[in-house]
Backbone bond lengths (Angstrom), bond angles and torsions (degrees), N, CA, C in turn:
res aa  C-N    CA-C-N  psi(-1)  N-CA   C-N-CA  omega(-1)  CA-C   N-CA-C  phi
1 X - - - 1.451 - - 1.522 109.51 -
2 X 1.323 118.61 112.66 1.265 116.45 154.40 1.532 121.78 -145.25
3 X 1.945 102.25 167.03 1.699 94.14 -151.71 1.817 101.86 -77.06
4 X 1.311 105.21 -163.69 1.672 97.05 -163.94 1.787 81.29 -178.27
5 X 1.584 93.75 137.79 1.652 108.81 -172.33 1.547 105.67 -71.93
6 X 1.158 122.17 120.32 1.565 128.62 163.54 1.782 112.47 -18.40
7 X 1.060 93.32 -71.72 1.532 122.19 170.42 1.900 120.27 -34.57
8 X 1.293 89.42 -36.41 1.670 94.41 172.56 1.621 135.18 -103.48
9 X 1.709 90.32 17.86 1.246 103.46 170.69 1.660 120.79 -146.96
10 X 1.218 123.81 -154.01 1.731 102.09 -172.77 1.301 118.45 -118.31
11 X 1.327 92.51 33.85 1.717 99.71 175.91 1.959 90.38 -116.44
12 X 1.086 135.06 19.66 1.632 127.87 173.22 1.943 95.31 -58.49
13 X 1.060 123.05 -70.47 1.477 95.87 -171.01 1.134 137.73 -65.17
14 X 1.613 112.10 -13.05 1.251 136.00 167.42 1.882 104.01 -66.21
15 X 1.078 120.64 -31.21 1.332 120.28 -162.83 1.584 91.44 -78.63
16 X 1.375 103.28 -58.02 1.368 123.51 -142.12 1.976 89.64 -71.72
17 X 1.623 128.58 -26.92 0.955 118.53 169.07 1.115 136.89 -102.53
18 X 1.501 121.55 -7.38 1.593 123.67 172.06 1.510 109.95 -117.81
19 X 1.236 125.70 7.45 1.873 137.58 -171.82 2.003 81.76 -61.66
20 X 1.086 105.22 -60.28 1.367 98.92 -154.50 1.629 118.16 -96.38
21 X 1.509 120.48 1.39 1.146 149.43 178.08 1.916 105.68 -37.65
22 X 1.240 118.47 151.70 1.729 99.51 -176.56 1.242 98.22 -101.89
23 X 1.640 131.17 2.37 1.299 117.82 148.54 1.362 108.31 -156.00
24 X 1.386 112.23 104.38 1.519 111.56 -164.65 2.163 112.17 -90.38
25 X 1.603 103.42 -5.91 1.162 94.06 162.42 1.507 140.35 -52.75
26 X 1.355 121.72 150.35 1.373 124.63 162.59 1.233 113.70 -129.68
27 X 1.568 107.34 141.73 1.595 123.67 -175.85 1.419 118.20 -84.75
28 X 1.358 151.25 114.86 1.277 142.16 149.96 1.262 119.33 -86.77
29 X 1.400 114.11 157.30 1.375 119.20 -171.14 1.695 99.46 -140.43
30 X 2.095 112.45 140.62 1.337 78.10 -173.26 1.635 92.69 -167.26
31 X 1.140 131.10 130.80 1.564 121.65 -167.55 1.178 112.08 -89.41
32 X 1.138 131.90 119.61 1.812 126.46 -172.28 1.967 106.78 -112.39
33 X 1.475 93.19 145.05 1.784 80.07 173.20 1.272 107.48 -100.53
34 X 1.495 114.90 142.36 1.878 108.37 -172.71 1.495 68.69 -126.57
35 X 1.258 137.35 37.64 1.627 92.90 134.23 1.623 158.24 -36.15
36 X 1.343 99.94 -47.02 1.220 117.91 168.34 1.626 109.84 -62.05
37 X 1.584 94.99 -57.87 2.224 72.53 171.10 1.733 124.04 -59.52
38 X 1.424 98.51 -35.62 1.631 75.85 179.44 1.564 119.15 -72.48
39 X 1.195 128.60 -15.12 1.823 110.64 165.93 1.224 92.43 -80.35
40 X 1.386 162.99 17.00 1.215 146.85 -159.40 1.387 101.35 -122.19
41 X 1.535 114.58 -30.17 1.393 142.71 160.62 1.405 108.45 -66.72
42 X 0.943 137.34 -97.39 1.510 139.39 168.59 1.867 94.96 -10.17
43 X 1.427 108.02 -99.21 1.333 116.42 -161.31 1.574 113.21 -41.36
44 X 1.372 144.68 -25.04 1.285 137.68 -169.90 1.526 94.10 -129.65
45 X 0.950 133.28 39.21 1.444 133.56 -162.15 1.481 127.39 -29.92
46 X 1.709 89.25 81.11 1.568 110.98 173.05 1.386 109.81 -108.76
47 X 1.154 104.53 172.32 1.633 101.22 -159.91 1.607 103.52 -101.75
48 X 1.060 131.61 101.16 1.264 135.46 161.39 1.150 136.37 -7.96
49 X 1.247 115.51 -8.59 1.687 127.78 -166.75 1.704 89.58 -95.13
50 X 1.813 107.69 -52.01 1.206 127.76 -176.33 1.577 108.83 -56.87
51 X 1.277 116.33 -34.37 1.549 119.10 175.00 1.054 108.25 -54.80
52 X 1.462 119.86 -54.47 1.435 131.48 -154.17 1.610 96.02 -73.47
53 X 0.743 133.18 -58.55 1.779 150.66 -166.40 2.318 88.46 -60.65
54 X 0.635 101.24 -59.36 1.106 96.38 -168.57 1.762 117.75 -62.64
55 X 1.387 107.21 -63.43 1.734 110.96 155.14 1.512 108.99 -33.93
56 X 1.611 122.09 -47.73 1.641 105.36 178.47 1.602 105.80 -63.78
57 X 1.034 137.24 -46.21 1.316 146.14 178.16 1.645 101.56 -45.56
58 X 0.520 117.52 -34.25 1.647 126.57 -151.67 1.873 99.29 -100.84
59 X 1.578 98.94 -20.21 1.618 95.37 -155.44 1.740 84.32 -98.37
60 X 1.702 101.98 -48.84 1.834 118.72 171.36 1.732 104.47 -24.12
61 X 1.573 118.71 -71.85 1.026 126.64 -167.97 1.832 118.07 -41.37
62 X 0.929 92.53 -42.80 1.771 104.16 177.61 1.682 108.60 -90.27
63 X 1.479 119.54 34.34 1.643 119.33 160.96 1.599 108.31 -148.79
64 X 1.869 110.17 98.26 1.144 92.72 -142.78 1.855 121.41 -70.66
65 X 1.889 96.79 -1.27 1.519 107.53 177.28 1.693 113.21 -46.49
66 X 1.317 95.41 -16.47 1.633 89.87 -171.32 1.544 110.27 -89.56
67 X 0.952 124.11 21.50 1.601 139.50 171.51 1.538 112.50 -89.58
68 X 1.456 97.75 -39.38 1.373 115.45 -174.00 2.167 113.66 -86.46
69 X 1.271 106.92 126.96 1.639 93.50 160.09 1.391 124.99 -149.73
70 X 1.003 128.14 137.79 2.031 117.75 -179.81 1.071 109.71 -83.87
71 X 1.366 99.67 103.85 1.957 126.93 174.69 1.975 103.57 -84.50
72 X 0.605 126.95 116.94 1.353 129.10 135.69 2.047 88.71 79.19
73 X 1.159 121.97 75.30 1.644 113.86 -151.53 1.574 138.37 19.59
74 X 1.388 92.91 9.19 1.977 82.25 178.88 1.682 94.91 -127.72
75 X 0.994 107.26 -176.99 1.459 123.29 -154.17 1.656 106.36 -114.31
76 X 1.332 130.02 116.70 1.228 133.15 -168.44 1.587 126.79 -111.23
77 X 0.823 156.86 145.87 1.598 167.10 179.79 1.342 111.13 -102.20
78 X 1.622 113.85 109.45 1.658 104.03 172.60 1.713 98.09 -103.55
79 X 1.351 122.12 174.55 1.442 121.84 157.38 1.542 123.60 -119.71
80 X 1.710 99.40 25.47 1.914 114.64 -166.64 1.738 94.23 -151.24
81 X 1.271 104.58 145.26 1.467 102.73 167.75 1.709 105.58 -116.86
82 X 1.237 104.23 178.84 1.440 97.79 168.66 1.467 92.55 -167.64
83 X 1.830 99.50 159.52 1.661 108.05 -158.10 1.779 84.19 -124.27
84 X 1.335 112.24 127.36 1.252 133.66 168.78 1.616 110.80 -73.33
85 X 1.611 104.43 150.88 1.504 97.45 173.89 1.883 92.09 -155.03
86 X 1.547 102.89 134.79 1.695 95.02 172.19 1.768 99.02 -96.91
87 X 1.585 88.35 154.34 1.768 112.94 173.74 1.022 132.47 -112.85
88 X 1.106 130.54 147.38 1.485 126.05 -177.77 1.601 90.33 -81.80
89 X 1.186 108.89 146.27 1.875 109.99 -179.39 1.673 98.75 -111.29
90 X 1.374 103.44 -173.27 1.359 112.87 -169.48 1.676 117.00 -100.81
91 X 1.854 91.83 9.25 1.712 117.10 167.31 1.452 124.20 -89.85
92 X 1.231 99.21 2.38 1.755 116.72 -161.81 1.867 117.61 64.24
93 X 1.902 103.07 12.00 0.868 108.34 178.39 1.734 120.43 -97.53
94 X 1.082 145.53 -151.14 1.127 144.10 148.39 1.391 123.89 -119.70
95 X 1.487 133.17 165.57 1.674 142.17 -154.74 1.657 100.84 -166.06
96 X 1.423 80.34 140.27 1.290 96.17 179.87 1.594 121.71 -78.26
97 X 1.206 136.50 138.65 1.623 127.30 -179.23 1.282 122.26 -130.50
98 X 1.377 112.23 90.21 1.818 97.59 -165.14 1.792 103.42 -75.87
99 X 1.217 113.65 146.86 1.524 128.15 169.15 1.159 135.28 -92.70
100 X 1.599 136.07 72.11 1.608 126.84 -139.09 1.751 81.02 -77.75
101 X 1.680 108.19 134.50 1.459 143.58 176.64 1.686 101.47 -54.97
102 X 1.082 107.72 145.74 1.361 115.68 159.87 1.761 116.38 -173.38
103 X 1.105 109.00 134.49 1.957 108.16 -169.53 1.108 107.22 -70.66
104 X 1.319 129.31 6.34 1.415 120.76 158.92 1.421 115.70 -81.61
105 X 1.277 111.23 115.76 1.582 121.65 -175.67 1.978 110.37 -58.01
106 X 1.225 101.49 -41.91 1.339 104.83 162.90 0.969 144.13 -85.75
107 X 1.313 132.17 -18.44 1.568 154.23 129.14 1.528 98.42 -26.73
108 X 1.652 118.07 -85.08 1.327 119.86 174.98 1.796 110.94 -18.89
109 X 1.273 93.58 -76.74 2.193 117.94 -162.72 1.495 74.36 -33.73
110 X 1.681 132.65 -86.78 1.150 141.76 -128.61 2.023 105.42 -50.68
111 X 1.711 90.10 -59.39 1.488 103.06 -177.01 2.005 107.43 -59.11
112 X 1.357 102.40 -12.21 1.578 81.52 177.64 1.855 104.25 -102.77
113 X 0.639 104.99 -22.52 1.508 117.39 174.77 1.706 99.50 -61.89
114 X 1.629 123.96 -73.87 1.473 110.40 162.48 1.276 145.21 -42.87
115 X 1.309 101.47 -33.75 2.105 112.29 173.01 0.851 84.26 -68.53
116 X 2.111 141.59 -83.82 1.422 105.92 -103.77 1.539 95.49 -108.15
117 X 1.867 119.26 14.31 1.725 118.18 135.54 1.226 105.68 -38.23
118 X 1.562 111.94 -84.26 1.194 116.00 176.55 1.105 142.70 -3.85
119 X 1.184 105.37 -68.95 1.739 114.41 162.56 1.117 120.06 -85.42
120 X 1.273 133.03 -16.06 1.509 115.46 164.01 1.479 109.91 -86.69
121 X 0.682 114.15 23.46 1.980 115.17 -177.80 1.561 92.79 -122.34
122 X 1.274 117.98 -47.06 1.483 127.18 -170.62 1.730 117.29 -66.09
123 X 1.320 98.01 -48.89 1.470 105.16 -166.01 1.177 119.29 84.88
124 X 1.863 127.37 -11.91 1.241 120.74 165.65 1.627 118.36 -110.91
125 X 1.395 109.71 158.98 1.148 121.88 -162.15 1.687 101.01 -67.00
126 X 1.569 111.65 165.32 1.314 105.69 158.51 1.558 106.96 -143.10
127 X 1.658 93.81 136.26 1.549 96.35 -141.99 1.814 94.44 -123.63
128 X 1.337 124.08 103.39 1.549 108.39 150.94 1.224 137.65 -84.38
129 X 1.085 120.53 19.20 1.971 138.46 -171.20 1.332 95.11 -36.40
130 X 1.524 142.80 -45.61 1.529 147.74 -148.69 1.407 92.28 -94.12
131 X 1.411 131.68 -24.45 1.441 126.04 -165.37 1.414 104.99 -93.95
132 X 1.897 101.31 -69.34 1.605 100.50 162.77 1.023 122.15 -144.48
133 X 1.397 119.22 -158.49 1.745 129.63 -153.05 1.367 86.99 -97.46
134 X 1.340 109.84 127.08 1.727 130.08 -167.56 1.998 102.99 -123.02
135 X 1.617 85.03 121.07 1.380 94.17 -178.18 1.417 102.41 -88.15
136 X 1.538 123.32 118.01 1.559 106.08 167.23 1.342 115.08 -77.01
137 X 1.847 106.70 168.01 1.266 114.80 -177.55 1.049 106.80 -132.19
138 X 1.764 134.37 168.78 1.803 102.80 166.55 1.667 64.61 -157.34
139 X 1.493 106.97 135.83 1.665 113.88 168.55 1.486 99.30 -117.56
140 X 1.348 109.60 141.63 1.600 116.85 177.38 1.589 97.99 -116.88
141 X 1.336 138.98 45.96 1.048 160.30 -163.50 1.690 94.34 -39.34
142 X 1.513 120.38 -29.80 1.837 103.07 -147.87 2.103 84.15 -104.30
143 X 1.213 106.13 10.78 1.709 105.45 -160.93 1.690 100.21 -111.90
144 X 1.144 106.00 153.15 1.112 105.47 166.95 1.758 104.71 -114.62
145 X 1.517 118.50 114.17 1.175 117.71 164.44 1.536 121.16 -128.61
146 X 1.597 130.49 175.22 1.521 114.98 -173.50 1.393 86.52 -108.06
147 X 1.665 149.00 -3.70 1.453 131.52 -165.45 1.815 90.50 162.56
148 X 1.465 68.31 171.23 2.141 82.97 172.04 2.069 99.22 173.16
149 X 1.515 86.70 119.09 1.567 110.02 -159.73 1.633 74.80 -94.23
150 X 1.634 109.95 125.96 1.335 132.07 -178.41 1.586 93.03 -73.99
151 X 1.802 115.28 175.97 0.973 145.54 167.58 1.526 108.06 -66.67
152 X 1.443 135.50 170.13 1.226 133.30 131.23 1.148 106.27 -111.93
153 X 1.546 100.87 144.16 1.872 108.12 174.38 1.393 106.24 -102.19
154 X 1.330 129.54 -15.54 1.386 133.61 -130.91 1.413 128.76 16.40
155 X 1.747 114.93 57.86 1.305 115.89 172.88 1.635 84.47 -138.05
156 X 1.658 139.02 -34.57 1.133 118.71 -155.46 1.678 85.98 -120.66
157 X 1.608 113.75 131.42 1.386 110.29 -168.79 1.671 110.39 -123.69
158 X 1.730 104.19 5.40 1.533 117.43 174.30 1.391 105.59 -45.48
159 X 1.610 120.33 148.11 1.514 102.82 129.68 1.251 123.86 -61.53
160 X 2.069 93.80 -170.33 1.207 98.13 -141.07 1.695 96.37 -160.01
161 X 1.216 123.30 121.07 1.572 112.20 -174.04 1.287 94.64 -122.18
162 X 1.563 138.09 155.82 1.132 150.75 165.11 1.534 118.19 -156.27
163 X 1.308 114.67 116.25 1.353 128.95 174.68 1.977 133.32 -122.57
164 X 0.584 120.07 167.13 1.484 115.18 -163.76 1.575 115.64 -117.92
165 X 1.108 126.55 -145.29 1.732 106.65 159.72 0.974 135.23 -105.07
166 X 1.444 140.73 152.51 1.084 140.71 -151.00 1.233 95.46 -88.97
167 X 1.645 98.47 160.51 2.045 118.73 176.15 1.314 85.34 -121.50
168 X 1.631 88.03 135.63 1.654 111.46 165.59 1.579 109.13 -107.53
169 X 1.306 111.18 130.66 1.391 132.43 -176.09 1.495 113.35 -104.44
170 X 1.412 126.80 171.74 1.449 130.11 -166.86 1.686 102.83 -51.46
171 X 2.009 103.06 -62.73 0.934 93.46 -175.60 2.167 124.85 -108.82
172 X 1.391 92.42 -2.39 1.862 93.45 160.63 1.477 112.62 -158.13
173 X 1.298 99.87 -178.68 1.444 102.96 176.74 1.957 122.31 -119.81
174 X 1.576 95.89 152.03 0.894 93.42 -164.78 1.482 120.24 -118.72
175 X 1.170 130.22 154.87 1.684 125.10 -179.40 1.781 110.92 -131.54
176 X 1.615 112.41 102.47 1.403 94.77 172.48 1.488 112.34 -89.06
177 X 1.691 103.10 155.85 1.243 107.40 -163.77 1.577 105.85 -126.76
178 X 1.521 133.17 158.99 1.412 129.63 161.48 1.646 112.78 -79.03
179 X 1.014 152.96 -166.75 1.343 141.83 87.89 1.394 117.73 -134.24
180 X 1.313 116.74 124.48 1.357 138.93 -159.37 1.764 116.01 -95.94
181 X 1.299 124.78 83.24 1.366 120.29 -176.98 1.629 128.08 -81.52
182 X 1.077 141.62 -144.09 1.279 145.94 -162.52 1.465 83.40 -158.79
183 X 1.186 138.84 141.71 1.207 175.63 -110.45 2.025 102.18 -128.17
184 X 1.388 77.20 -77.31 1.778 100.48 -173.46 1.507 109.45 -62.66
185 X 1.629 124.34 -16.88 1.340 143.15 177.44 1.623 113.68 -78.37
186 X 1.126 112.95 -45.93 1.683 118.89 -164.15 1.465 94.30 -146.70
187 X 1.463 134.20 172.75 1.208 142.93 117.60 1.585 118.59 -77.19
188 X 1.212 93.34 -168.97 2.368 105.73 178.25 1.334 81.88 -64.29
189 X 0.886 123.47 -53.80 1.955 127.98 -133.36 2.137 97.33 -65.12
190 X 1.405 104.59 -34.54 1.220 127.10 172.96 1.683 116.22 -69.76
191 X 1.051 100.34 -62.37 1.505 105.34 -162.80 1.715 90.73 -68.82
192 X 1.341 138.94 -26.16 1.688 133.69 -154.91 1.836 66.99 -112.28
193 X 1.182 179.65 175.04 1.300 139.96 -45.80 1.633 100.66 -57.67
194 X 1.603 127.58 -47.97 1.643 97.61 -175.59 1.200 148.46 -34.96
195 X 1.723 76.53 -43.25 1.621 106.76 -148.30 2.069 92.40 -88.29
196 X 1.479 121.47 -9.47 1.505 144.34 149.43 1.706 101.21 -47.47
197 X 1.201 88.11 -73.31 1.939 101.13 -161.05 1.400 106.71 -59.03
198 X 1.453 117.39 -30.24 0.921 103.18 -178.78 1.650 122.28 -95.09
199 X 1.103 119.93 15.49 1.545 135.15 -168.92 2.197 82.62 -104.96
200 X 1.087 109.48 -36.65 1.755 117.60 174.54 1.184 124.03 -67.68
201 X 1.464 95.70 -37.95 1.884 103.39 165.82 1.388 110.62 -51.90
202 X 1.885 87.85 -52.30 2.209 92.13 -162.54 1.709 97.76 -50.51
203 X 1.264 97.52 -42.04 1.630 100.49 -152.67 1.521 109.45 -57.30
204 X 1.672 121.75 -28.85 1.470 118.86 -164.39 1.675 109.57 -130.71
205 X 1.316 93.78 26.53 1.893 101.50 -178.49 2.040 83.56 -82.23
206 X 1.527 88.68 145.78 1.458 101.59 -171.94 1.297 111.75 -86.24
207 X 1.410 127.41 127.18 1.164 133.38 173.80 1.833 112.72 -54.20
């Protein structure tokens, strides 16, 4: 992580107009088909949560705003992403687990399978925020909801995806999702190619 002049990249008017905004988030809303992950789930029996987290990783990498984020008012450069996931811990509480990204589908499975033991056995978070730009996630897997427009704190300025459980239909299934950006990070025009790429991931991740 290091900082990088507003000015020398193509978020300067973006900086210069939502940095100080009293809530510079924006909400997306967006129905994706994970068909393909759930036989992909079933048949190689990976856990679906891990599918999902990884296709965002995979979709992140190809928008390069997501490299970029405004930490603490200035504007920063990572060269790693990483996909967050919360846990139920072994307190009946929950922990945070960041997932450093990688396009190896099995590399990925392994490292999320080891962290979020980790942290649910541990009770403490595991956090790369200093390394890289961490997409949060929050799955409400047992709920059925259509979205949920996060808080702003103005201290944590990541996105932010949150989805609920999927409905299965005659012929697929479906998962609606939020994703909540920072202003000064992406525009619409950005976040609706992700939230594209990543409906492309689901579609051609290899069984």
């Amino acid at each position: 992580m290091r900082e990088i002049s507003p000015k020398d990249t193509t978020r300067a008017y973006a900086f210069e107009m939502w940095m100080q905004a009293p809530n510079p988030m924006v909400t997306f809303f967006k129905t994706l088909n994970v068909s393909r992950l759930m036989r992909i789930s079933r048949k190689r029996g990976l856990k679906f949560n891990m599918l999902m987290c990884y296709c965002i990783g995979r979709a992140a990498t190809q928008v390069k705003e997501f490299y970029m984020l405004p930490v603490g008012g200035k504007l920063m450069q990572y060269d790693t992403i990483a996909v967050n996931t919360i846990v139920a811990n072994s307190a009946g509480e929950v922990s945070s687990c960041d997932l450093p990204f990688s396009k190896d589908l099995a590399q990925f499975s392994s490292d999320y399978l080891r962290l979020t033991k980790q942290v649910a056995e541990s009770c403490t978070d595991h956090d790369l925020s200093a390394e890289s730009m961490v997409i949060g996630t929050s799955a409400l897997a047992q709920y059925e909801i259509d979205g949920a427009v996060g808080m702003y704190s103005g201290i944590f300025n990541n996105p932010f995806m949150i989805w609920g459980k999927y409905k299965r239909g005659l012929f697929k299934t479906t998962l609606s999702v939020s994703f909540q950006f920072h202003h000064t990070q992406m525009d619409g025009a950005h976040a609706a190619k992700f939230l594209d790429t990543l409906q492309r991931e689901i579609d051609r991740l290899k069984a």
